[in-house]
mmCIF file as gemmi writes it, N, C-alpha and C atoms, coordinates in Angstrom:
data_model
loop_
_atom_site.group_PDB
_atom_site.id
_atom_site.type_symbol
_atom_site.label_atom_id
_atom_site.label_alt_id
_atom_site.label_comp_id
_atom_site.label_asym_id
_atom_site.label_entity_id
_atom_site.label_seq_id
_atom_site.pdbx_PDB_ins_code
_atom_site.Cartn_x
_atom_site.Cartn_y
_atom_site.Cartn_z
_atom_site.occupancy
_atom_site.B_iso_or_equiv
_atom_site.pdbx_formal_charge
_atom_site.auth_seq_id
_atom_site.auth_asym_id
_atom_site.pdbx_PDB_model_num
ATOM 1 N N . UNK Axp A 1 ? 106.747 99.431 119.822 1 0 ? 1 A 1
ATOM 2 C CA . UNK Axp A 1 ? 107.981 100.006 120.305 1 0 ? 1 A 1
ATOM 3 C C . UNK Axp A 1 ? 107.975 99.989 121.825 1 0 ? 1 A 1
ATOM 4 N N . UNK Axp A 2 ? 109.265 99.695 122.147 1 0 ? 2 A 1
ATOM 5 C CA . UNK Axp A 2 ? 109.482 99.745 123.877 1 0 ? 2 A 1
ATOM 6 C C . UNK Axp A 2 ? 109.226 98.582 124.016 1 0 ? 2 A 1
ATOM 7 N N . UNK Axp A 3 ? 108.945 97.79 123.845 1 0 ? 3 A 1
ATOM 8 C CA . UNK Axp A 3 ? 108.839 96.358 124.079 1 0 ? 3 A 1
ATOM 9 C C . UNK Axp A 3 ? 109.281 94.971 122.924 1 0 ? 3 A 1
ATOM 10 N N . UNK Axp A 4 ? 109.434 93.813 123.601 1 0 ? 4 A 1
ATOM 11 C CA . UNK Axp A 4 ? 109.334 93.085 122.328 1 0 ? 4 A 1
ATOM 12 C C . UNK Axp A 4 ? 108.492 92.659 120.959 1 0 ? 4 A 1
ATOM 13 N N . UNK Axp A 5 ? 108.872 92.2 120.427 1 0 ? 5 A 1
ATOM 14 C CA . UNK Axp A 5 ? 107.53 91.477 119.496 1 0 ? 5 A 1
ATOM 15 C C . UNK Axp A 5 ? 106.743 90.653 119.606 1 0 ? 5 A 1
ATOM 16 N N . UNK Axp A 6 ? 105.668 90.443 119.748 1 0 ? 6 A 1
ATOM 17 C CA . UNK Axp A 6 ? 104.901 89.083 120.251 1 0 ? 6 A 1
ATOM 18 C C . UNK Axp A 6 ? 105.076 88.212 119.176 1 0 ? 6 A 1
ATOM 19 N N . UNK Axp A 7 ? 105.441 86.857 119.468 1 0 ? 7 A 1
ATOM 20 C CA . UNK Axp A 7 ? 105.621 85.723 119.049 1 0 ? 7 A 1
ATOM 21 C C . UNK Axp A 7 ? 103.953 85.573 118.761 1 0 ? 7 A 1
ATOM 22 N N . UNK Axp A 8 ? 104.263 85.028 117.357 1 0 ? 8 A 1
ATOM 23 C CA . UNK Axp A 8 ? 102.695 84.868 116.628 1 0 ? 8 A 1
ATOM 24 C C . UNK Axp A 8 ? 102.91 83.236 116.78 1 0 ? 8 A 1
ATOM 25 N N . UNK Axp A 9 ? 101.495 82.667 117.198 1 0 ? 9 A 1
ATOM 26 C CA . UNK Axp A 9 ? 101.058 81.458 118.309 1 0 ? 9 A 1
ATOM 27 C C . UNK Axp A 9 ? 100.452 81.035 117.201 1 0 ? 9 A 1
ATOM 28 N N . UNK Axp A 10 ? 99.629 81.16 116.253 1 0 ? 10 A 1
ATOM 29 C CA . UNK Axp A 10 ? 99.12 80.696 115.043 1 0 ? 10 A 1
ATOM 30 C C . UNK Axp A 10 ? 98.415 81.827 113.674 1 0 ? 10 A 1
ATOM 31 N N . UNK Axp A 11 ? 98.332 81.358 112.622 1 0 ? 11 A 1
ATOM 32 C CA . UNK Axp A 11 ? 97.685 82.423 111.67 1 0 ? 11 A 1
ATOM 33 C C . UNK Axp A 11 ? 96.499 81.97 110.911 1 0 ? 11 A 1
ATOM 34 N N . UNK Axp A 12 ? 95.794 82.454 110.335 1 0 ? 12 A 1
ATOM 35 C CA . UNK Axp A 12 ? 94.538 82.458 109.592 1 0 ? 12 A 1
ATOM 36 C C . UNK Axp A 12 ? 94.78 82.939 108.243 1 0 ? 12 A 1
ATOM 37 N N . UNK Axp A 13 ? 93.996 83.153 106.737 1 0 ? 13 A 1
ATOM 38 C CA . UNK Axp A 13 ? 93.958 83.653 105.886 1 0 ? 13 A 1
ATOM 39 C C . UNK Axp A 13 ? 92.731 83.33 105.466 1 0 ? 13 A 1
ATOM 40 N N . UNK Axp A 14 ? 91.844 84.502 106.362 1 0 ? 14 A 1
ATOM 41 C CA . UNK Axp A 14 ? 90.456 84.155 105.392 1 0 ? 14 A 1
ATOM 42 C C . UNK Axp A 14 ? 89.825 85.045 104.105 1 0 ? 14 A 1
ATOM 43 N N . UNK Axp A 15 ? 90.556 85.613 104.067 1 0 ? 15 A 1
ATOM 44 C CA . UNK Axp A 15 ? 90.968 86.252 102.272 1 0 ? 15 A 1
ATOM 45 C C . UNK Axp A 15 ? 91.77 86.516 101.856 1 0 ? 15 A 1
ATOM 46 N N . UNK Axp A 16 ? 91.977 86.333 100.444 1 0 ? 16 A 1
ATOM 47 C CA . UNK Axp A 16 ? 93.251 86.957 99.625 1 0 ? 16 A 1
ATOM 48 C C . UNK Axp A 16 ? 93.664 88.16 100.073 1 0 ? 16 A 1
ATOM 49 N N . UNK Axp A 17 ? 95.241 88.615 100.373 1 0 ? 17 A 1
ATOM 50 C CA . UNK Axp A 17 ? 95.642 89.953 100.809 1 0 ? 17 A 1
ATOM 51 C C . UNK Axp A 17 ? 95.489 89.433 102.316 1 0 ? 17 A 1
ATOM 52 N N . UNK Axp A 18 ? 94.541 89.107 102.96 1 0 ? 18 A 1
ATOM 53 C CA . UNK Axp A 18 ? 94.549 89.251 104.635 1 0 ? 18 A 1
ATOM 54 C C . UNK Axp A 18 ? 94.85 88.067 105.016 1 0 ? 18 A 1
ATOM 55 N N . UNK Axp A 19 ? 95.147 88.747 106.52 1 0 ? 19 A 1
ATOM 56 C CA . UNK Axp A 19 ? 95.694 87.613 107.534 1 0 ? 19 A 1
ATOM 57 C C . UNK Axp A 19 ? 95.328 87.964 109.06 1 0 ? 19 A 1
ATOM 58 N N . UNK Axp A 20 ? 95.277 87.218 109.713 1 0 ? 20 A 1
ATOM 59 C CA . UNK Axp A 20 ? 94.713 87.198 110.957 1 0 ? 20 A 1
ATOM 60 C C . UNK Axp A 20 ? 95.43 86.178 112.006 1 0 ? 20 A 1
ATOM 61 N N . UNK Axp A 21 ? 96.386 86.915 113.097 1 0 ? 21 A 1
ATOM 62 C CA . UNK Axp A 21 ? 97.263 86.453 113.529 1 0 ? 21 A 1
ATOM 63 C C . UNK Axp A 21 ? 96.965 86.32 115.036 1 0 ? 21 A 1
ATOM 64 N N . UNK Axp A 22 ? 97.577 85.344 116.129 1 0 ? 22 A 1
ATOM 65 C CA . UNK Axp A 22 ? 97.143 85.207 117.274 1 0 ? 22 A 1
ATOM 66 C C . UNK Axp A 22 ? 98.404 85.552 118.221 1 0 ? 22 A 1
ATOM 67 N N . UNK Axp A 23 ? 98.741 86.226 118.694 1 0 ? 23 A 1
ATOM 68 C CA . UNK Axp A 23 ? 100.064 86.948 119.391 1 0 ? 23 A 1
ATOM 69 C C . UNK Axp A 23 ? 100.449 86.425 120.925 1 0 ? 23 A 1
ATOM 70 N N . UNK Axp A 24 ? 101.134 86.322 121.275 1 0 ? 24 A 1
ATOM 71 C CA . UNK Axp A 24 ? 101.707 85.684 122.418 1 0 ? 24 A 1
ATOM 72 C C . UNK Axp A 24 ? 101.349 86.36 123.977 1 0 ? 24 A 1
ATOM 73 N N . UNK Axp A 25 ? 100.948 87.689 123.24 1 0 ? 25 A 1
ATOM 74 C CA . UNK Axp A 25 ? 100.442 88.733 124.063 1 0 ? 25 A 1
ATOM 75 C C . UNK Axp A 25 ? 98.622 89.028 124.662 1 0 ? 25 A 1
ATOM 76 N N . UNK Axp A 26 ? 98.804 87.928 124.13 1 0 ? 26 A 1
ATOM 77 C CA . UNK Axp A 26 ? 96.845 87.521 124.248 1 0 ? 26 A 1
ATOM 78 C C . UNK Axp A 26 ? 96.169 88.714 123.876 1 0 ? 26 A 1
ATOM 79 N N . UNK Axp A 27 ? 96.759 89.096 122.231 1 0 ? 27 A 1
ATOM 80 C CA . UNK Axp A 27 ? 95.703 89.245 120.974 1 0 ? 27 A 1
ATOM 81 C C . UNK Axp A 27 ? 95.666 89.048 119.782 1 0 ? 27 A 1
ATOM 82 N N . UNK Axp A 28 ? 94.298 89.389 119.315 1 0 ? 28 A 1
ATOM 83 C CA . UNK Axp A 28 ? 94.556 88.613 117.649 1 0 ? 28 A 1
ATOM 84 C C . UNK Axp A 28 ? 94.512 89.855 116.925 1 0 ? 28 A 1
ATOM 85 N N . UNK Axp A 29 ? 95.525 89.942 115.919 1 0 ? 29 A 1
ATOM 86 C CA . UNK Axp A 29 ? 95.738 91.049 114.898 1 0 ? 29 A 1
ATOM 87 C C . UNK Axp A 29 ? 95.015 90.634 113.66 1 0 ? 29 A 1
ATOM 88 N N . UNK Axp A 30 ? 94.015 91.453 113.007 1 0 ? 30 A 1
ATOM 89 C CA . UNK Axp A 30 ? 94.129 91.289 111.277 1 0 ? 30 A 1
ATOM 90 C C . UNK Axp A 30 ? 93.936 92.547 110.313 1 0 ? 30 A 1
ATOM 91 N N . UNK Axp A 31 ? 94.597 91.861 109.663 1 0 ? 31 A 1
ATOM 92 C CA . UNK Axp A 31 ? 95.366 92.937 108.779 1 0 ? 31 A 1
ATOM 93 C C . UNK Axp A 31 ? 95.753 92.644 107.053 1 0 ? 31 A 1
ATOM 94 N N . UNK Axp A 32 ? 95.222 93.673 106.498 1 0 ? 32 A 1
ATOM 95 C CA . UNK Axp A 32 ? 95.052 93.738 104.584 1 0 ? 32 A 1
ATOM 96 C C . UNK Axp A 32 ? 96.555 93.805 104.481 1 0 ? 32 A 1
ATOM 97 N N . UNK Axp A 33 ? 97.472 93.007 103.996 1 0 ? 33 A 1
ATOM 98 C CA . UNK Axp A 33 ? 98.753 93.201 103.246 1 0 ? 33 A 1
ATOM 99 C C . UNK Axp A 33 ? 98.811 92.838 102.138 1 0 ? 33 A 1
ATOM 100 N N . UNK Axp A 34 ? 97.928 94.011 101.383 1 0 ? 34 A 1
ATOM 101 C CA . UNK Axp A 34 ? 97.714 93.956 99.581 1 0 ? 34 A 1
ATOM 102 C C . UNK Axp A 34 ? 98.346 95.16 99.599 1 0 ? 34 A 1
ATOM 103 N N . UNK Axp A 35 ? 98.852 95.966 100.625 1 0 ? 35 A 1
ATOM 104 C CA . UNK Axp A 35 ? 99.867 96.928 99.828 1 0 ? 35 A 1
ATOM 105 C C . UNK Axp A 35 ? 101.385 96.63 99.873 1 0 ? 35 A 1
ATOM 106 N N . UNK Axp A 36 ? 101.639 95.137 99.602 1 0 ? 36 A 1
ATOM 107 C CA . UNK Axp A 36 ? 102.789 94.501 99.795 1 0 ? 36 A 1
ATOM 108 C C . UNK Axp A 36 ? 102.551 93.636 98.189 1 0 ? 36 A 1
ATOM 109 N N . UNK Axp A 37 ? 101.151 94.021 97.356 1 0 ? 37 A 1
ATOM 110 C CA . UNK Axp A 37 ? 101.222 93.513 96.303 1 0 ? 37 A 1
ATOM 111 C C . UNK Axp A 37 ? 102.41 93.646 94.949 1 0 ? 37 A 1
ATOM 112 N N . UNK Axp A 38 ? 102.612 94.957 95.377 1 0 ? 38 A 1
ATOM 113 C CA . UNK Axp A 38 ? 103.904 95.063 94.493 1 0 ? 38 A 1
ATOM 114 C C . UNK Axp A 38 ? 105.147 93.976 94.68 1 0 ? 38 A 1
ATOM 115 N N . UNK Axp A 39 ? 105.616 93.713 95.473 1 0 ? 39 A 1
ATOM 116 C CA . UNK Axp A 39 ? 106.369 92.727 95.984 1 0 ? 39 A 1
ATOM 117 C C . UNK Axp A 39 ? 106.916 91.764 94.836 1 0 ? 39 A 1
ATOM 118 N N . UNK Axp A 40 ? 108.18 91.63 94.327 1 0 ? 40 A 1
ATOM 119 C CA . UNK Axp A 40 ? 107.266 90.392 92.847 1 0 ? 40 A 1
ATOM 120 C C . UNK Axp A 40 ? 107.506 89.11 94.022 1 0 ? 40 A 1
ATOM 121 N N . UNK Axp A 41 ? 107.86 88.34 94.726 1 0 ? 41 A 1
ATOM 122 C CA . UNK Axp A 41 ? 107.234 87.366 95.484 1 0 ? 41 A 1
ATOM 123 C C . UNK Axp A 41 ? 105.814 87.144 96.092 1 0 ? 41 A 1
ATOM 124 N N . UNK Axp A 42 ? 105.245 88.131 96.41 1 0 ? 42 A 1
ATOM 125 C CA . UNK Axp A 42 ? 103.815 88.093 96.802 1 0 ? 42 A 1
ATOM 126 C C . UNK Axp A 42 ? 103.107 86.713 95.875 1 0 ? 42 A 1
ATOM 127 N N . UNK Axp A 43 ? 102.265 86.045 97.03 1 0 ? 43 A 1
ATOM 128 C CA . UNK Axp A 43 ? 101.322 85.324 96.349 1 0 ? 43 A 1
ATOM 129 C C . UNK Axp A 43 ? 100.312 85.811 95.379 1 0 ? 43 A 1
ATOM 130 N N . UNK Axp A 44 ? 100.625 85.315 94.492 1 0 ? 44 A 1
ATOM 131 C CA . UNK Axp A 44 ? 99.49 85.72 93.195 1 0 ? 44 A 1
ATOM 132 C C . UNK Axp A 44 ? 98.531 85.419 93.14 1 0 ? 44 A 1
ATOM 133 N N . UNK Axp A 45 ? 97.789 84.661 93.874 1 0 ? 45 A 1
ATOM 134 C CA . UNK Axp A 45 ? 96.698 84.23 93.847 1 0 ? 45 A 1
ATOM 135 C C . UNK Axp A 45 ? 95.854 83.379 94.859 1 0 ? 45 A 1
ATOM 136 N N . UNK Axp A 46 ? 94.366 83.076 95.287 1 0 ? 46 A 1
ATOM 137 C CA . UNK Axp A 46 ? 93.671 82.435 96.661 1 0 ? 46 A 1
ATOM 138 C C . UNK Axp A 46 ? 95.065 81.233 97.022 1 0 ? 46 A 1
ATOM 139 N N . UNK Axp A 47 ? 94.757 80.353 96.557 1 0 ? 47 A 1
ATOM 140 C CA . UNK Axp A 47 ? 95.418 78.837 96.347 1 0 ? 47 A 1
ATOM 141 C C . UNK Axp A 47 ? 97.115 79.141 96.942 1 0 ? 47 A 1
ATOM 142 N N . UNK Axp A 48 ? 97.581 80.201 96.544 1 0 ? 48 A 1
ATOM 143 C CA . UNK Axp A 48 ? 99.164 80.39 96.899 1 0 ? 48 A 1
ATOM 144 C C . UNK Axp A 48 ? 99.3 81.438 98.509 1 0 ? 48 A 1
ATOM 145 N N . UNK Axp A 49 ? 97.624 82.172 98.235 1 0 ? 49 A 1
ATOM 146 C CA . UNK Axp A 49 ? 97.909 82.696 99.741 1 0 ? 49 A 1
ATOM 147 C C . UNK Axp A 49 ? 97.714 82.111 101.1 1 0 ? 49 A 1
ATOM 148 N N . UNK Axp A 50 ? 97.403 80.893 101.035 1 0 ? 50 A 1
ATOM 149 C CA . UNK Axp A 50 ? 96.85 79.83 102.098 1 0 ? 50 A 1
ATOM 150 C C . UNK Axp A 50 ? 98.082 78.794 101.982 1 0 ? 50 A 1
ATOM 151 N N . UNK Axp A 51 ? 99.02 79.102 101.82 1 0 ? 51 A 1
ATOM 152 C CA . UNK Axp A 51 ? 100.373 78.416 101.524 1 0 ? 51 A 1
ATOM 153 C C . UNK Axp A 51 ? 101.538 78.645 102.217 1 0 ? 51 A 1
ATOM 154 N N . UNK Axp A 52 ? 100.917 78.779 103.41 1 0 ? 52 A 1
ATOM 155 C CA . UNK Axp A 52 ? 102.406 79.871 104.43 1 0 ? 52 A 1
ATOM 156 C C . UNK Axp A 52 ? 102.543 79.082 106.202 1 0 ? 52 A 1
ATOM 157 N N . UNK Axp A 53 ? 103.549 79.4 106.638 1 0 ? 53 A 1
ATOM 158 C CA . UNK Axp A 53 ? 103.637 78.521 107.839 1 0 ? 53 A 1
ATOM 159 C C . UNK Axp A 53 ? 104.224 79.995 108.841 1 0 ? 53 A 1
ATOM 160 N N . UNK Axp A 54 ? 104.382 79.485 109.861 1 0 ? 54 A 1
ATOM 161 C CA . UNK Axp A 54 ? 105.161 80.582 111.205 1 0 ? 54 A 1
ATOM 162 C C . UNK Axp A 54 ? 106.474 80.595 110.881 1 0 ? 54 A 1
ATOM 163 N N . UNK Axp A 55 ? 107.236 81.152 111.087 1 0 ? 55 A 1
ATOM 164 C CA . UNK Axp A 55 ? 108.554 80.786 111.036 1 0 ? 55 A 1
ATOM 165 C C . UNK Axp A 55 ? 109.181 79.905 112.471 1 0 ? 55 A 1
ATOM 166 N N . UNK Axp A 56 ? 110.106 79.429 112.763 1 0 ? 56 A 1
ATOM 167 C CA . UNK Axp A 56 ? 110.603 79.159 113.821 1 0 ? 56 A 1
ATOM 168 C C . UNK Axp A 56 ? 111.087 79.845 115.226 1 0 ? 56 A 1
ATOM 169 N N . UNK Axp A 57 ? 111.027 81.016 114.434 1 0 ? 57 A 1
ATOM 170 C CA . UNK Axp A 57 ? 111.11 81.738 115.943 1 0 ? 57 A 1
ATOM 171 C C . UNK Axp A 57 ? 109.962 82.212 116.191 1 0 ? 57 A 1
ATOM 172 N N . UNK Axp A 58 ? 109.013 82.106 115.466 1 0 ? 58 A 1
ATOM 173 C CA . UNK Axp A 58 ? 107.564 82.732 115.808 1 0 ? 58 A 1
ATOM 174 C C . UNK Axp A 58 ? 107.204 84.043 115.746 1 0 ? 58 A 1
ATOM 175 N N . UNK Axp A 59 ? 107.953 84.497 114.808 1 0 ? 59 A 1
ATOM 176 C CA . UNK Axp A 59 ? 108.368 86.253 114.338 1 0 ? 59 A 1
ATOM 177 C C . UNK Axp A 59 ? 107.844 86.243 113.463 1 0 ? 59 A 1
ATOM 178 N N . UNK Axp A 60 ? 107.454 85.533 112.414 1 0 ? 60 A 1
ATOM 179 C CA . UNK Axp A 60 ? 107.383 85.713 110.634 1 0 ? 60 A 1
ATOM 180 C C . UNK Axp A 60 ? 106.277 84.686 110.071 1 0 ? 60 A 1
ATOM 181 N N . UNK Axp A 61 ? 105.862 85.324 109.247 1 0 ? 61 A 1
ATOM 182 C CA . UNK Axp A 61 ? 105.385 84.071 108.317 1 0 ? 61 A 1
ATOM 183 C C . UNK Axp A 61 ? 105.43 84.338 107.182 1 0 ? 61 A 1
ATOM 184 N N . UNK Axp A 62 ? 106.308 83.327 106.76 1 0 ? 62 A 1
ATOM 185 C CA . UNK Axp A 62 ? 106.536 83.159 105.341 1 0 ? 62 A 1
ATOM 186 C C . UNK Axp A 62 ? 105.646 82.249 104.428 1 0 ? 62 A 1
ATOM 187 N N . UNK Axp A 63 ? 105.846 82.605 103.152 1 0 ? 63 A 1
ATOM 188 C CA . UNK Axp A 63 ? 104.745 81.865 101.792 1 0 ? 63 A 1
ATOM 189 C C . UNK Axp A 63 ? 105.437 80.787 101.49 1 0 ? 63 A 1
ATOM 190 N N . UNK Axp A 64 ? 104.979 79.461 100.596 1 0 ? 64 A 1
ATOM 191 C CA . UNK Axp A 64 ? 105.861 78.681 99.847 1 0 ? 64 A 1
ATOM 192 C C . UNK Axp A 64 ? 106.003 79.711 98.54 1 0 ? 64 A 1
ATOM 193 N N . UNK Axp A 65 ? 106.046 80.755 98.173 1 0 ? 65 A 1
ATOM 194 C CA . UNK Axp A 65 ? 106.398 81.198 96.868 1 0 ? 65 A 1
ATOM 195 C C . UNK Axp A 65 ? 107.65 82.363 97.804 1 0 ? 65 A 1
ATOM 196 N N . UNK Axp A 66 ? 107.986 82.166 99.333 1 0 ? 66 A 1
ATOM 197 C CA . UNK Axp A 66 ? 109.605 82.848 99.474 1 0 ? 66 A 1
ATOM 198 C C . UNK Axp A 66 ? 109.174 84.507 100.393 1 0 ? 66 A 1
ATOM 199 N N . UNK Axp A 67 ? 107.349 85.089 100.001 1 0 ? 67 A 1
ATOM 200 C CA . UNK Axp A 67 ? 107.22 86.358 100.226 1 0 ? 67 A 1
ATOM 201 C C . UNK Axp A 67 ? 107.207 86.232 102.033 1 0 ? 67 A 1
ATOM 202 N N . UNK Axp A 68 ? 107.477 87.003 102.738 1 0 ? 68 A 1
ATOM 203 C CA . UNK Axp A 68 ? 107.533 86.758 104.043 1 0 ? 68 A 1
ATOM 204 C C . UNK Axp A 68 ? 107.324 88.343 104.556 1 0 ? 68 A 1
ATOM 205 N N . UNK Axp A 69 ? 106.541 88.149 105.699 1 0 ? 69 A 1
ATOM 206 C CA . UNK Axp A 69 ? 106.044 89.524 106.676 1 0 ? 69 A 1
ATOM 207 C C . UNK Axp A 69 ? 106.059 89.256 108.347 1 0 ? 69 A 1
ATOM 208 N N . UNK Axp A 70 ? 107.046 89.948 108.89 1 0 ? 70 A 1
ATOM 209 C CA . UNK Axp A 70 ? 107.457 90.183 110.404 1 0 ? 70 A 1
ATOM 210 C C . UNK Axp A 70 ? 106.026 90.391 110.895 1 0 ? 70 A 1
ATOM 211 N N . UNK Axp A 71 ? 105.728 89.848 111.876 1 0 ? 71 A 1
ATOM 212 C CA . UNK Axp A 71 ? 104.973 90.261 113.299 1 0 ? 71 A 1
ATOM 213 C C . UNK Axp A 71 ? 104.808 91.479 113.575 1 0 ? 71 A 1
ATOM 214 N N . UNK Axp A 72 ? 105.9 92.49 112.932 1 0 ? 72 A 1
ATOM 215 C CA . UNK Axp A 72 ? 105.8 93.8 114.005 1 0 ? 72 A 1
ATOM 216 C C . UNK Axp A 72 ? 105.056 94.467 112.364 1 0 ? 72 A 1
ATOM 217 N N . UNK Axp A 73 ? 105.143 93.807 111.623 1 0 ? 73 A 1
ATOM 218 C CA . UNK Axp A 73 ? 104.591 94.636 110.485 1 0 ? 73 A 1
ATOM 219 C C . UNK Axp A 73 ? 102.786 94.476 110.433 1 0 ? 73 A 1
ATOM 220 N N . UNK Axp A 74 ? 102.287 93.011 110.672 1 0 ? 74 A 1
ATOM 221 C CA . UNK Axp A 74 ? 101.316 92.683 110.919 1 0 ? 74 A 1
ATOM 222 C C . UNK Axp A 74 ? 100.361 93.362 112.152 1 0 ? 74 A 1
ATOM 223 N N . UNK Axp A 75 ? 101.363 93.447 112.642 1 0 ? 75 A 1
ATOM 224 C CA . UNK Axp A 75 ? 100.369 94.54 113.795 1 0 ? 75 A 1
ATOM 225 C C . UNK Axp A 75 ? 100.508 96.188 113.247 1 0 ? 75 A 1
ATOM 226 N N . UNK Axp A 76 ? 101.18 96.322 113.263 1 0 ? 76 A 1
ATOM 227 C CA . UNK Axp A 76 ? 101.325 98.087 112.667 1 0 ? 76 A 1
ATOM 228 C C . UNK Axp A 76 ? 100.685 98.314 111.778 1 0 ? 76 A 1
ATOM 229 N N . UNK Axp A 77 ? 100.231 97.269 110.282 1 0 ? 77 A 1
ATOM 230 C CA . UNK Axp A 77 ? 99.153 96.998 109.42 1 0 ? 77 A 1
ATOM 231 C C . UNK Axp A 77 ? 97.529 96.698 110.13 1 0 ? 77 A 1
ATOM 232 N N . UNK Axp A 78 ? 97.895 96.309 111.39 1 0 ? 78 A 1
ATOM 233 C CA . UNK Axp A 78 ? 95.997 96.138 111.68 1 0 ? 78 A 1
ATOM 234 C C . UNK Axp A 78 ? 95.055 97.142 111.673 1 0 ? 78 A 1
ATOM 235 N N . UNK Axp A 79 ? 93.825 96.465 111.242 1 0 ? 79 A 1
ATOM 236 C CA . UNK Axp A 79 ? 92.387 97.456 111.319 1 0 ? 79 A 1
ATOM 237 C C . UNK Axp A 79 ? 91.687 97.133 112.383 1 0 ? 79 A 1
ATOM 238 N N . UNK Axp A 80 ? 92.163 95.435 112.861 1 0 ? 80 A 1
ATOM 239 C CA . UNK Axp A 80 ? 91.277 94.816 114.386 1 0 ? 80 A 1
ATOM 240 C C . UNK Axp A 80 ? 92.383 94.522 114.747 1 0 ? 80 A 1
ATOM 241 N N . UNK Axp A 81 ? 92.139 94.879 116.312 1 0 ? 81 A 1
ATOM 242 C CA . UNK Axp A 81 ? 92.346 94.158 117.118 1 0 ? 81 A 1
ATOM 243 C C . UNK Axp A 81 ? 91.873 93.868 117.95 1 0 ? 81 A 1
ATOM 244 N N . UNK Axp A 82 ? 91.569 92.221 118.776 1 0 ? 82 A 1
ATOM 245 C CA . UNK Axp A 82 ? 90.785 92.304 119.404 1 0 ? 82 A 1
ATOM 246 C C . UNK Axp A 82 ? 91.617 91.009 120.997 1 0 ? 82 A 1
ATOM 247 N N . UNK Axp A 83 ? 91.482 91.687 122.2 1 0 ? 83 A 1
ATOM 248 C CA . UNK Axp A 83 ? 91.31 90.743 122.774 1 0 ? 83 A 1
ATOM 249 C C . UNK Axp A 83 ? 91.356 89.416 122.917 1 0 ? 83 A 1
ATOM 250 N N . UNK Axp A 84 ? 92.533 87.821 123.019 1 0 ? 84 A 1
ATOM 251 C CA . UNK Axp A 84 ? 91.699 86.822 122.546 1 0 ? 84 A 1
ATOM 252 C C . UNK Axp A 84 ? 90.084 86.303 123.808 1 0 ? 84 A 1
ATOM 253 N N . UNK Axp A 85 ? 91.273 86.421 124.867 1 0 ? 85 A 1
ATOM 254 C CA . UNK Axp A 85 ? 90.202 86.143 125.976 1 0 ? 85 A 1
ATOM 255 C C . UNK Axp A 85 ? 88.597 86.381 126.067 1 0 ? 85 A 1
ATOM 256 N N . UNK Axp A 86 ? 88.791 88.112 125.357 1 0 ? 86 A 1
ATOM 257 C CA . UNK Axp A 86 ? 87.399 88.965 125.141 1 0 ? 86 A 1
ATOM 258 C C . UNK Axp A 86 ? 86.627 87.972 124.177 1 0 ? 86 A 1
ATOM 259 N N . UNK Axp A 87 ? 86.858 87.662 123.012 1 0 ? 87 A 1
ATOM 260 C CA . UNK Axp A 87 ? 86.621 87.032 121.94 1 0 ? 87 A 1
ATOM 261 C C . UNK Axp A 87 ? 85.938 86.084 122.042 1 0 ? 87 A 1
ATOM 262 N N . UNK Axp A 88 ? 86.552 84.743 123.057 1 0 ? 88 A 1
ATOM 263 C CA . UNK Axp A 88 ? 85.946 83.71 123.123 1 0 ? 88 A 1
ATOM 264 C C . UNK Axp A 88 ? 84.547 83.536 123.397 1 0 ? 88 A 1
């Protein structure tokens, strides 16, 4: 809040439910969105959750099965965050 949304620069999925996002704001968010399992679009499974692209404005990323989660939700969902600069 009070500011914009950072445009997500690329994403990760190195487990089912999670995602790990790189923000425009030079940091990386990750974050469990298995309480979005209810969802009936949610990917059902490994194979369908590694199936998703950025959106075009660099706000979103959506699934090929349609389920889609905003930037501002992905961060408000994080447990890390870290620095990218720090990171390297």
């Amino acid at each position: 809040m009070g500011g914009a949304t950072p445009v997500i620069r690329s994403v990760s999925t190195p487990a089912y439910g999670r995602v790990t996002i790189e923000a425009g704001n030079g940091k990386r968010y990750s974050a469990d969105l298995m309480r979005f399992r209810s969802v009936p679009c949610f990917p059902p499974d490994v194979d369908a959750w590694s199936k998703l692209w950025i959106d075009s404005y660099g706000l979103a990323l959506v699934w090929a099965c349609r389920f889609e989660v905003h930037a501002d939700q992905v961060i408000g969902l994080a447990d890390r965050v870290e620095n990218i600069d720090a990171a390297a």
